[in-house]
Backbone as XML, in Angstrom:
<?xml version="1.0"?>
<chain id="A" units="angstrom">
  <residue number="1" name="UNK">
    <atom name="N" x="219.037" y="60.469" z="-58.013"/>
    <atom name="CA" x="220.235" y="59.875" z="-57.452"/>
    <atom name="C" x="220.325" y="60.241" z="-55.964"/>
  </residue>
  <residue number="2" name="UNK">
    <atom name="N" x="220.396" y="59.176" z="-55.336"/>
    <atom name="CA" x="220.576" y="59.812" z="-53.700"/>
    <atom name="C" x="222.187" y="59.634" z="-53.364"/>
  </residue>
  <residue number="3" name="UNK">
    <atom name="N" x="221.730" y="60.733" z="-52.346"/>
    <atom name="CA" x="223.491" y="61.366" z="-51.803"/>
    <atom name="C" x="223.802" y="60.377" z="-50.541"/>
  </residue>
  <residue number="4" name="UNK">
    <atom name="N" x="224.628" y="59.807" z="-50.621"/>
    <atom name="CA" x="225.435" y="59.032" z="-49.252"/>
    <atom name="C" x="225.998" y="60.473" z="-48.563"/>
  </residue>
  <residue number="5" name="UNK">
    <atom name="N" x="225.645" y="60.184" z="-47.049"/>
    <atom name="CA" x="226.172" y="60.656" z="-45.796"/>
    <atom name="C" x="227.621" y="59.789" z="-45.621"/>
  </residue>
  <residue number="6" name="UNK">
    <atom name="N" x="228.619" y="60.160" z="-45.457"/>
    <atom name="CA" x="229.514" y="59.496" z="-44.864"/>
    <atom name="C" x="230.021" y="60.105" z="-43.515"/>
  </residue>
  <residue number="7" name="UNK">
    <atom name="N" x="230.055" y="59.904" z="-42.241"/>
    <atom name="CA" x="230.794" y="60.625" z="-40.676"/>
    <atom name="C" x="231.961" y="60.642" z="-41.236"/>
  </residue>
  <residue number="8" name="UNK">
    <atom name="N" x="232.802" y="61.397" z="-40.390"/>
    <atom name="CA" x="233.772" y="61.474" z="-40.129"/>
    <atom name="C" x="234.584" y="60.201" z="-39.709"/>
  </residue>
  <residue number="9" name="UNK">
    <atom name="N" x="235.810" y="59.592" z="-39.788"/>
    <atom name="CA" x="236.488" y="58.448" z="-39.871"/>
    <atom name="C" x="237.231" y="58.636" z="-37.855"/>
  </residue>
  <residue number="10" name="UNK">
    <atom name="N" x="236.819" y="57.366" z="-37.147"/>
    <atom name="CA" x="236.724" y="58.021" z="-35.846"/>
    <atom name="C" x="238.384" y="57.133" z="-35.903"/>
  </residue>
  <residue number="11" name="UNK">
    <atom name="N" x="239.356" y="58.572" z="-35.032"/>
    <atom name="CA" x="240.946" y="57.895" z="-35.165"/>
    <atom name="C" x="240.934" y="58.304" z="-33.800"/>
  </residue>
  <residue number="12" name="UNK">
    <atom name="N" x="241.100" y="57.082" z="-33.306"/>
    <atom name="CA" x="241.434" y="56.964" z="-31.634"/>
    <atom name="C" x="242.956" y="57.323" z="-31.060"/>
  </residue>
  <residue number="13" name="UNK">
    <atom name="N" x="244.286" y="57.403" z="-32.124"/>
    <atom name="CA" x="245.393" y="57.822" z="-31.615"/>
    <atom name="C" x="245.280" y="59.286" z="-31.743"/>
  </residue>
  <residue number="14" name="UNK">
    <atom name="N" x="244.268" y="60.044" z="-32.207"/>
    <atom name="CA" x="244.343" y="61.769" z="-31.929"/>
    <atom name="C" x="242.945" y="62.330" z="-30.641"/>
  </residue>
  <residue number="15" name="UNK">
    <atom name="N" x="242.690" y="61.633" z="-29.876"/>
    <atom name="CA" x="241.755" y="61.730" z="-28.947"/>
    <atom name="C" x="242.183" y="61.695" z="-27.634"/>
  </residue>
  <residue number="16" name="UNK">
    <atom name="N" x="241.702" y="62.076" z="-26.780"/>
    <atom name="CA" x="242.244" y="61.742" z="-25.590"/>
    <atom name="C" x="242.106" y="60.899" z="-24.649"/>
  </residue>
  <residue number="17" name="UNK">
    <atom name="N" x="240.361" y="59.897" z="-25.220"/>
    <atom name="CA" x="240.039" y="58.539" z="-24.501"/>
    <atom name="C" x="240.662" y="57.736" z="-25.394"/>
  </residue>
  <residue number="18" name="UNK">
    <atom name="N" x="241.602" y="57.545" z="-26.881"/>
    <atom name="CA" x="242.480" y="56.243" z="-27.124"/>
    <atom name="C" x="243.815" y="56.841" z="-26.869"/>
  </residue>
  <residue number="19" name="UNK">
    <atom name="N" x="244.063" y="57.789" z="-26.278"/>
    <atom name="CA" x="245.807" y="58.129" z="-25.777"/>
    <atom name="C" x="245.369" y="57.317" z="-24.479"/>
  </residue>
  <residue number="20" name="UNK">
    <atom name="N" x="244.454" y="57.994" z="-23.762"/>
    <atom name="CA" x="244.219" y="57.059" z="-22.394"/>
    <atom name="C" x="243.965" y="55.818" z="-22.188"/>
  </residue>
  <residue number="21" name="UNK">
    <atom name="N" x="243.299" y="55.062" z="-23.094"/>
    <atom name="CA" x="243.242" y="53.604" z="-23.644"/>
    <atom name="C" x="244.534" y="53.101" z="-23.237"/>
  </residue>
  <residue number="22" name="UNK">
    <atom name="N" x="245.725" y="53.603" z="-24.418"/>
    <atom name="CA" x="246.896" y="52.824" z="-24.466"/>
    <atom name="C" x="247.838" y="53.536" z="-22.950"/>
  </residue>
  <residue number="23" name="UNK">
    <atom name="N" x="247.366" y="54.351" z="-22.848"/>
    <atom name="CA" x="248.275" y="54.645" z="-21.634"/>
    <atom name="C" x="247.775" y="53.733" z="-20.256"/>
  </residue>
  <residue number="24" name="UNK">
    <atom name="N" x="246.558" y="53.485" z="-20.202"/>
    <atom name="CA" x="246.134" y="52.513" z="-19.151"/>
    <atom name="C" x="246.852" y="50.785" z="-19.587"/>
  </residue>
  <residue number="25" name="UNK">
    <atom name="N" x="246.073" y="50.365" z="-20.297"/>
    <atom name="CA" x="246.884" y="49.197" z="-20.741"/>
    <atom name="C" x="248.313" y="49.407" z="-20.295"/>
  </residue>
  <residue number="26" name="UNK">
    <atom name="N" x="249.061" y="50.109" z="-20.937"/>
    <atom name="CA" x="250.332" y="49.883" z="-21.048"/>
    <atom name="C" x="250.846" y="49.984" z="-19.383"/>
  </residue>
  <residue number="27" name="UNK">
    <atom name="N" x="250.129" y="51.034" z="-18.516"/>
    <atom name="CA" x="250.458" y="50.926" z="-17.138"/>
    <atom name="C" x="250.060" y="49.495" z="-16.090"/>
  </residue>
  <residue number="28" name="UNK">
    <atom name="N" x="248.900" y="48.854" z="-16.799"/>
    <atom name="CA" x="248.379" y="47.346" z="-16.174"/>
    <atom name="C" x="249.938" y="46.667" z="-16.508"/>
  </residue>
  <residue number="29" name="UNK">
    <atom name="N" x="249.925" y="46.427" z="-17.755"/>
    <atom name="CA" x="250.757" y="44.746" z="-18.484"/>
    <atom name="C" x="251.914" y="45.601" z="-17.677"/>
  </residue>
  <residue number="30" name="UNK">
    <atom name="N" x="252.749" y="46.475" z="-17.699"/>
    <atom name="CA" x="254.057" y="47.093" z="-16.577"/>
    <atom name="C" x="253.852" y="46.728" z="-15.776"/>
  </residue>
  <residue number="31" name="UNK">
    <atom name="N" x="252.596" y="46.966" z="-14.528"/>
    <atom name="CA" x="252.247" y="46.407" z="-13.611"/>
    <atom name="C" x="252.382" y="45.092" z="-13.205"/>
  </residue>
  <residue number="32" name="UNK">
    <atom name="N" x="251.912" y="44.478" z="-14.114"/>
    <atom name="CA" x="251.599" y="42.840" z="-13.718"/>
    <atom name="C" x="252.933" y="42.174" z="-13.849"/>
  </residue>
  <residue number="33" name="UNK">
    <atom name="N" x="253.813" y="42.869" z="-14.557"/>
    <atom name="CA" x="255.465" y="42.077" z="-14.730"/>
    <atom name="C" x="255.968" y="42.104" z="-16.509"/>
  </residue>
  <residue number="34" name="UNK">
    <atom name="N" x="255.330" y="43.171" z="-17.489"/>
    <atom name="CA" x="254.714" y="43.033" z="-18.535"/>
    <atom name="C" x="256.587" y="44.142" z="-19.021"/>
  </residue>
  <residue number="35" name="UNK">
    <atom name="N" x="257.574" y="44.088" z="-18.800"/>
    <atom name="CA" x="258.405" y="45.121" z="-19.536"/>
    <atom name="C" x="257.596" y="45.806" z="-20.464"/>
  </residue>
  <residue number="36" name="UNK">
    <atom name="N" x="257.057" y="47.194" z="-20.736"/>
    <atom name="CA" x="257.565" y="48.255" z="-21.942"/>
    <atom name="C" x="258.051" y="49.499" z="-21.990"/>
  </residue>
  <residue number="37" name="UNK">
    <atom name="N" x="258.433" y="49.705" z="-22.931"/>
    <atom name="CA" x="259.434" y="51.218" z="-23.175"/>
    <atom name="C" x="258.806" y="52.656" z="-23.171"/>
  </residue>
  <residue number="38" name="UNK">
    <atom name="N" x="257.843" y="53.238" z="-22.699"/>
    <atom name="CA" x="257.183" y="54.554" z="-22.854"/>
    <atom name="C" x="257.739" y="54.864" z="-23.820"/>
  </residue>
  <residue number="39" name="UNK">
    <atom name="N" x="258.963" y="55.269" z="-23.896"/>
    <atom name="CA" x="259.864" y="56.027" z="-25.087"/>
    <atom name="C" x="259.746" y="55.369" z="-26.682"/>
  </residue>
  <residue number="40" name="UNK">
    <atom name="N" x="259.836" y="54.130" z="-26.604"/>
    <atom name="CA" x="259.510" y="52.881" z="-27.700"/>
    <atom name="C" x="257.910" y="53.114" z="-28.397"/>
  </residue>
  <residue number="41" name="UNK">
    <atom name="N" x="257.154" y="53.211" z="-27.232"/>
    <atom name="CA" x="255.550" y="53.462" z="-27.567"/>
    <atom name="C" x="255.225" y="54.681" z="-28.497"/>
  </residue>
  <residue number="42" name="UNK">
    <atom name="N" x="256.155" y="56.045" z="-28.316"/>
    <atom name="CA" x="255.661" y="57.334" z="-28.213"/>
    <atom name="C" x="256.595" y="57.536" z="-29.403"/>
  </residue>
  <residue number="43" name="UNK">
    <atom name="N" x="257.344" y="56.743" z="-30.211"/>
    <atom name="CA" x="257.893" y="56.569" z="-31.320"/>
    <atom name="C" x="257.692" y="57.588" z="-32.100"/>
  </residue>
  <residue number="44" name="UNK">
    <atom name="N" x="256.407" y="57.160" z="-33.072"/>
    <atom name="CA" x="255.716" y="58.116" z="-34.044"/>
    <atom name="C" x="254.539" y="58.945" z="-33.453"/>
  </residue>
  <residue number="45" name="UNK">
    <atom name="N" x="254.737" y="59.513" z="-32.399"/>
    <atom name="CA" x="253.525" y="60.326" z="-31.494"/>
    <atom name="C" x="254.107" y="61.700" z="-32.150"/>
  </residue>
  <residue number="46" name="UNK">
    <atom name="N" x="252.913" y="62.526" z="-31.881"/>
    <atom name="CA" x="253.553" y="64.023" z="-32.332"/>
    <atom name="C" x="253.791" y="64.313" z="-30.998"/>
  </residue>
  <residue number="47" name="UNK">
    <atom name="N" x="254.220" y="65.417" z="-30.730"/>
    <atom name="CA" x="254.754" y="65.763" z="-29.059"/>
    <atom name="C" x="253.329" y="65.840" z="-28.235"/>
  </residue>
  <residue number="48" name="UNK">
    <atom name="N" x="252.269" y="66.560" z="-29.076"/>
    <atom name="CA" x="251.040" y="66.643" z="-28.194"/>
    <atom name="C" x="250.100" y="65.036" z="-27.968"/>
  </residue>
  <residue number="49" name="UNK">
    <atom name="N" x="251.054" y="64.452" z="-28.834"/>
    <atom name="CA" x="250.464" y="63.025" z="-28.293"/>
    <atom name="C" x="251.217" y="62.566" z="-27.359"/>
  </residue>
  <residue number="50" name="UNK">
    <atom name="N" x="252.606" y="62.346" z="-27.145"/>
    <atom name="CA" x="253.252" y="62.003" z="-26.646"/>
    <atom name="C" x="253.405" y="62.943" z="-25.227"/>
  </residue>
  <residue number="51" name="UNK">
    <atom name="N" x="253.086" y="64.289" z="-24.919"/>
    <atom name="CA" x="252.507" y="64.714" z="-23.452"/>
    <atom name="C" x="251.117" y="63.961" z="-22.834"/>
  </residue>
  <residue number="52" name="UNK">
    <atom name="N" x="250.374" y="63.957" z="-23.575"/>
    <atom name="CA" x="249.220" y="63.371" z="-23.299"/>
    <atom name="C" x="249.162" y="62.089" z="-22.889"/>
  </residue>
  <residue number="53" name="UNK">
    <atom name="N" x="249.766" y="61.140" z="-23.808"/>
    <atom name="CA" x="249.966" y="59.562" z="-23.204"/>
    <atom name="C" x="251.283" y="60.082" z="-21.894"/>
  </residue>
  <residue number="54" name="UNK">
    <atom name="N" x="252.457" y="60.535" z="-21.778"/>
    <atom name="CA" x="253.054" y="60.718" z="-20.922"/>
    <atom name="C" x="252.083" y="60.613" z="-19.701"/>
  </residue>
  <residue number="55" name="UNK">
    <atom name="N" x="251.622" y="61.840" z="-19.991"/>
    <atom name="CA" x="250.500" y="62.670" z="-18.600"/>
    <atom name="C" x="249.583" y="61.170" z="-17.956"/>
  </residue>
  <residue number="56" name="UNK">
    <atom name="N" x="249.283" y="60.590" z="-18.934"/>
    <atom name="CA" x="247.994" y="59.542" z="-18.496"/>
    <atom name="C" x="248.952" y="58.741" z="-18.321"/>
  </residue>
  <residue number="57" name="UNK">
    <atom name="N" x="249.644" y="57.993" z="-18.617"/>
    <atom name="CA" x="250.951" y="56.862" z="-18.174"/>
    <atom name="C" x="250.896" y="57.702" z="-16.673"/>
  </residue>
  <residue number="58" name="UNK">
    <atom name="N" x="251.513" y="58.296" z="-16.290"/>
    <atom name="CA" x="252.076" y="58.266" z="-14.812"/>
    <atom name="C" x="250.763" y="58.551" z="-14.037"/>
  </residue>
  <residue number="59" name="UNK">
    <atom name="N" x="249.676" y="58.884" z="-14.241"/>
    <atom name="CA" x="248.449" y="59.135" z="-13.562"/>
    <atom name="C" x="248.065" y="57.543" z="-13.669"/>
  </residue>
  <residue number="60" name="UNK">
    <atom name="N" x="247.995" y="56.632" z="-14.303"/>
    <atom name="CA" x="247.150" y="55.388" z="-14.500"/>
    <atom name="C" x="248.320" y="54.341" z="-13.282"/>
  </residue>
  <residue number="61" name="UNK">
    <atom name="N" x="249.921" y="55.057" z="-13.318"/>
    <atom name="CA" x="250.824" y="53.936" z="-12.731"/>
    <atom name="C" x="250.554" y="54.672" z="-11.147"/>
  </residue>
  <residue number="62" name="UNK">
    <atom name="N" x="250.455" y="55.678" z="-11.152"/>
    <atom name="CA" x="250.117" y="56.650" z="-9.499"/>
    <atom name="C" x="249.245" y="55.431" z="-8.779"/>
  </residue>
  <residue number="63" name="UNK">
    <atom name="N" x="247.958" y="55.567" z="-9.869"/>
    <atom name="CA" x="246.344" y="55.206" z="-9.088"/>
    <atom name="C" x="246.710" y="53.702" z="-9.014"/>
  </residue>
  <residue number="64" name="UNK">
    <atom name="N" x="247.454" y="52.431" z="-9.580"/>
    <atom name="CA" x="247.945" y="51.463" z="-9.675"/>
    <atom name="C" x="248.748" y="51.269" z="-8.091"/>
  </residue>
  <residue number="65" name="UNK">
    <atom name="N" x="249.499" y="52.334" z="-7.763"/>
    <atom name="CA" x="250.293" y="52.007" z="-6.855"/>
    <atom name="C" x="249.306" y="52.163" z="-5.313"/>
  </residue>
  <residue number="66" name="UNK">
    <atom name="N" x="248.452" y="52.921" z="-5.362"/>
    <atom name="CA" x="247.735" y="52.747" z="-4.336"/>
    <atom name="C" x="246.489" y="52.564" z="-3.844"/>
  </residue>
  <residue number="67" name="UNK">
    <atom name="N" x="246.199" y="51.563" z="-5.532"/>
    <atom name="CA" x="244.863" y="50.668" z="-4.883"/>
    <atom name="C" x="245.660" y="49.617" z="-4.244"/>
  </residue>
  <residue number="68" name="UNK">
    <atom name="N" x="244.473" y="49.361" z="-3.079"/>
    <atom name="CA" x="244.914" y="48.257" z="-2.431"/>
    <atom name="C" x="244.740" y="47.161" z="-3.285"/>
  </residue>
  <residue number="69" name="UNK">
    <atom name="N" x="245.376" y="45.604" z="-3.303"/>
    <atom name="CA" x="245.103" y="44.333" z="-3.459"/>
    <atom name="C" x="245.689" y="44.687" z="-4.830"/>
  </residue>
  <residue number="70" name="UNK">
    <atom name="N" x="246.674" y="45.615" z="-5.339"/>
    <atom name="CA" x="247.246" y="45.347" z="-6.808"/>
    <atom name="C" x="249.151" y="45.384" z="-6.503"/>
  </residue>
</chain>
């Protein structure tokens, strides 16, 4: 009988490149004229999710405000 390998199940809302995912997105569509609620988003976040997307939200809207041509 052979044994199946199964990985680990990859969950992008406990990482810090899919907190940064949605924290970029969410700073573009704001950008472009897109209303959303940070507070609304961070709903069911645990707090260490919800510092983390915080942290990357205002770093992604910073670098937004002073590229040129946006």
């Amino acid at each position: 009988m052979e044994k199946s390998v199964q990985g680990l199940r990859f969950d992008s809302a406990t990482t810090f490149t899919g907190l940064d995912f949605i924290a970029r997105s969410v700073a573009v569509m704001s950008h472009n004229g897109t209303p959303l609620s940070p507070d609304a988003i961070c709903g069911n976040m645990t707090p260490e999710q919800k510092a983390i997307f915080l942290s990357r939200l205002a770093f992604h809207q910073d670098r937004l405000k002073t590229q040129p041509g946006r």
